[in-house]
N, CA, C and O of each residue as an XYZ file, in Angstrom:
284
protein
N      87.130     98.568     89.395
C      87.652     97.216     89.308
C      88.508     96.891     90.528
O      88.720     95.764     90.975
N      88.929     97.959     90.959
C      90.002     97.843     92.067
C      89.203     97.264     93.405
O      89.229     96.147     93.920
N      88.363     98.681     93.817
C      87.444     97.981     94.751
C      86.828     96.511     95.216
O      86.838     95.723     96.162
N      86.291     96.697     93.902
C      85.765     95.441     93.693
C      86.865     93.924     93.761
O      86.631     92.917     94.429
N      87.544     94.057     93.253
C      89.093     92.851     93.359
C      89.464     92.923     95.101
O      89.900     92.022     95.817
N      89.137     94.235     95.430
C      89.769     94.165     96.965
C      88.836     93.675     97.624
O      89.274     92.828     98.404
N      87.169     93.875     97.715
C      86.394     93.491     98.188
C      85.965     92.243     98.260
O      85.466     91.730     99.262
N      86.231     91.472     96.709
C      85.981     89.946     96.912
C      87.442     89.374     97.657
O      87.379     88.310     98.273
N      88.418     89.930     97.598
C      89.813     88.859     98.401
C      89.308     88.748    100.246
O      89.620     87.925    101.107
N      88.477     89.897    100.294
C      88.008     89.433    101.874
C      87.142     89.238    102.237
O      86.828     89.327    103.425
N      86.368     88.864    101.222
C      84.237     88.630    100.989
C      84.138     87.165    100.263
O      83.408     86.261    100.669
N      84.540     87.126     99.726
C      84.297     85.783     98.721
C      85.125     84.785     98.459
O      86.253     85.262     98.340
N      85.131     83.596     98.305
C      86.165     82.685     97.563
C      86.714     83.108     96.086
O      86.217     83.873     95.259
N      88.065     82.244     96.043
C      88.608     82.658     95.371
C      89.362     82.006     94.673
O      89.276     80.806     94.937
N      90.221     82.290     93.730
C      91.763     81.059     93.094
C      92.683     81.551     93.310
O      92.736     82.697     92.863
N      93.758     81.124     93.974
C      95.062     81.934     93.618
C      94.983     82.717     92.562
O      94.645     83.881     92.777
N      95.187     82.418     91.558
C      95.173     83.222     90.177
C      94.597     84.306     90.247
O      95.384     85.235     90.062
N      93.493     84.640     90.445
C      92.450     85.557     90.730
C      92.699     86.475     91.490
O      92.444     87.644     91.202
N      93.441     85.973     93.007
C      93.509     86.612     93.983
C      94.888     87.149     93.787
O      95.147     87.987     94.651
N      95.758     86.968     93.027
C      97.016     87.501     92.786
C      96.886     88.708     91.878
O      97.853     89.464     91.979
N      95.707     89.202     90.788
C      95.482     89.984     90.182
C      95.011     91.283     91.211
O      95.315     92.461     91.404
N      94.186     90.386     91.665
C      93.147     91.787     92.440
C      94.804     92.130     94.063
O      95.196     93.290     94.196
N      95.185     91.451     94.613
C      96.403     92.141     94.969
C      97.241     92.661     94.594
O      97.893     93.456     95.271
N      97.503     92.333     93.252
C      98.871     93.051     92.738
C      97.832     94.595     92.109
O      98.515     95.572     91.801
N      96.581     94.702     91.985
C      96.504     95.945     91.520
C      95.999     96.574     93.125
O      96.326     97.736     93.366
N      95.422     96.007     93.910
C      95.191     96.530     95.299
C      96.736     97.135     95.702
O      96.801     98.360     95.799
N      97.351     96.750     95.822
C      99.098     96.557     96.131
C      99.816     97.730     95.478
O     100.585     98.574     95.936
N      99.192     97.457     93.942
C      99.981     98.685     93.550
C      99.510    100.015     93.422
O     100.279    100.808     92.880
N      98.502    100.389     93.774
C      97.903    101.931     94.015
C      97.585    102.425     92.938
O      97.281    101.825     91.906
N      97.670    104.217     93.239
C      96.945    104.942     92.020
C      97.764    104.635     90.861
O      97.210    104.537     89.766
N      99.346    104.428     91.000
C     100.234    104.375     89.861
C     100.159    103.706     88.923
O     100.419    104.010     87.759
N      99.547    102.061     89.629
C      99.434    101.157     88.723
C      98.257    101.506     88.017
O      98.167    101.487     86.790
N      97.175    101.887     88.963
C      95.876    101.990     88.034
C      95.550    102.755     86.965
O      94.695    102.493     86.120
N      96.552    104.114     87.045
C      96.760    104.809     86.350
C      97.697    104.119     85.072
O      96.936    104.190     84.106
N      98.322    103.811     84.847
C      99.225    102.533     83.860
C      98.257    101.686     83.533
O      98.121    101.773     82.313
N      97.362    100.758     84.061
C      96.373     99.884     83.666
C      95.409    100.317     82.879
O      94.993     99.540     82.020
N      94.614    102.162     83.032
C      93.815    102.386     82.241
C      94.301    102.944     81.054
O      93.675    102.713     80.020
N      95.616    103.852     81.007
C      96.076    104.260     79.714
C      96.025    103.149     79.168
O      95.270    103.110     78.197
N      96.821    101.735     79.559
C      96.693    100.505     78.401
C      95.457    100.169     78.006
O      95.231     99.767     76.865
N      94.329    100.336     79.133
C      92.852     99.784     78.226
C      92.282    100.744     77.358
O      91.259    100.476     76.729
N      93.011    102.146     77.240
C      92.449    102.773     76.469
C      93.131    102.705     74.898
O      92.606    103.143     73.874
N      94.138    102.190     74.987
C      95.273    102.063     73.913
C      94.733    100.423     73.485
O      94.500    100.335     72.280
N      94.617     99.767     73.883
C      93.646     98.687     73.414
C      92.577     98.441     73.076
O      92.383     97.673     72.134
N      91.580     99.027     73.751
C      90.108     99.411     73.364
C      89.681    100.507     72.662
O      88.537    100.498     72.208
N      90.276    101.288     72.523
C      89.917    102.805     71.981
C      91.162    102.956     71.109
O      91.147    103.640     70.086
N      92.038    102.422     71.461
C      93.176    103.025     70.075
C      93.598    104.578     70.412
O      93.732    105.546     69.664
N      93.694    104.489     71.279
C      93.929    105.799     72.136
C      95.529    105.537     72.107
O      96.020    104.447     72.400
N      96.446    106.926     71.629
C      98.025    106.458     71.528
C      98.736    106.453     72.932
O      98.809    107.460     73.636
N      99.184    105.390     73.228
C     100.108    105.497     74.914
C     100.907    106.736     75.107
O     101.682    107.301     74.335
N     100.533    107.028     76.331
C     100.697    108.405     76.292
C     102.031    108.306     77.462
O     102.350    109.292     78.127
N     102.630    107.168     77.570
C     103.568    106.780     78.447
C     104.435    105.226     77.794
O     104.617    104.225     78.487
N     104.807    105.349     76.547
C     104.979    104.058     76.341
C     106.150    103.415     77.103
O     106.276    102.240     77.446
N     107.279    104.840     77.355
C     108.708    103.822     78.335
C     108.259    102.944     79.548
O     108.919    102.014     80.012
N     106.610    103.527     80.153
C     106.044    102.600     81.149
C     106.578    101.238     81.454
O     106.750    100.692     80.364
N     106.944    100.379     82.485
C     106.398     99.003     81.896
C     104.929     98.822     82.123
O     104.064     99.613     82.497
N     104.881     97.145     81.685
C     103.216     97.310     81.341
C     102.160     96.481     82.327
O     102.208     95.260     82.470
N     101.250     97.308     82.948
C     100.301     96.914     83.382
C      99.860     95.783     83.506
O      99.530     95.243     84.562
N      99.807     95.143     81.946
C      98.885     94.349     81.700
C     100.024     93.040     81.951
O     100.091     92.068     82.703
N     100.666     93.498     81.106
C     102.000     91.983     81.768
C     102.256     91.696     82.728
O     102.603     90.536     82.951
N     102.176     92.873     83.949
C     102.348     92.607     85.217
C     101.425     91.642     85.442
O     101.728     90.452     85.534
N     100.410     92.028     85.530
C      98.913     91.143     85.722
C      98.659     89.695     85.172
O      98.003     88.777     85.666
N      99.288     89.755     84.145
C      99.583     88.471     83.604
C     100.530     87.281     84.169
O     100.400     86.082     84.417
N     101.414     88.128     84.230
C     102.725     87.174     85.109
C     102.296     87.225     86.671
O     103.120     86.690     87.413
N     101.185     87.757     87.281
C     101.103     87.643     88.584
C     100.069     86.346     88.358
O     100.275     85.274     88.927
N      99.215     86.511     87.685
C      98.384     85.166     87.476
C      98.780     83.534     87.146
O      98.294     82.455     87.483
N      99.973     83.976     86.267
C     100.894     83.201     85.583
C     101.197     82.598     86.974
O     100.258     81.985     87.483
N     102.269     82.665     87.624
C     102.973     82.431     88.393
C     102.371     81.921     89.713
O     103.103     81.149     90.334
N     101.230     82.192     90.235
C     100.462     81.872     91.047
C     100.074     80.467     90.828
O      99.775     79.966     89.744
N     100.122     79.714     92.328
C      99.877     78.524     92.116
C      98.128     78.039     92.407
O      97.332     78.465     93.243
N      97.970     76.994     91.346
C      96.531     76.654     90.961
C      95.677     76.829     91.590
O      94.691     77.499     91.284
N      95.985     75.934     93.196
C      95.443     75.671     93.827
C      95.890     75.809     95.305
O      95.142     75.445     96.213
């Protein structure tokens, strides 16, 4: 997913919104990605967080989209 988010910010059009996700996980390295998949596994699989004091991945990602302007 990473790749791919990094590859369209310098290949393809884009939205702010969009492009604030795929940087903030480009941006944040193995650490984040590592934090991003324990949460999809704890969401999708019900897999128990195996780091819950973390903060969270997914909020990050959210509030980077959030906050990004429209247009």
């Amino acid at each position: 997913m990473v790749a791919l988010g990094s590859w369209g910010l310098r290949h393809r059009e884009t939205t702010p919104r969009l492009a604030a996700r795929a940087r903030l996980l480009e941006d944040g390295g193995p650490e984040l990605w590592d934090r991003f998949m324990d949460e999809l596994r704890v969401l999708h699989l019900g897999s128990p967080d195996p780091h819950p004091e973390r903060p969270s991945a997914v909020a990050a990602l959210r509030e980077a989209a959030t906050t990004a302007p429209d247009r």
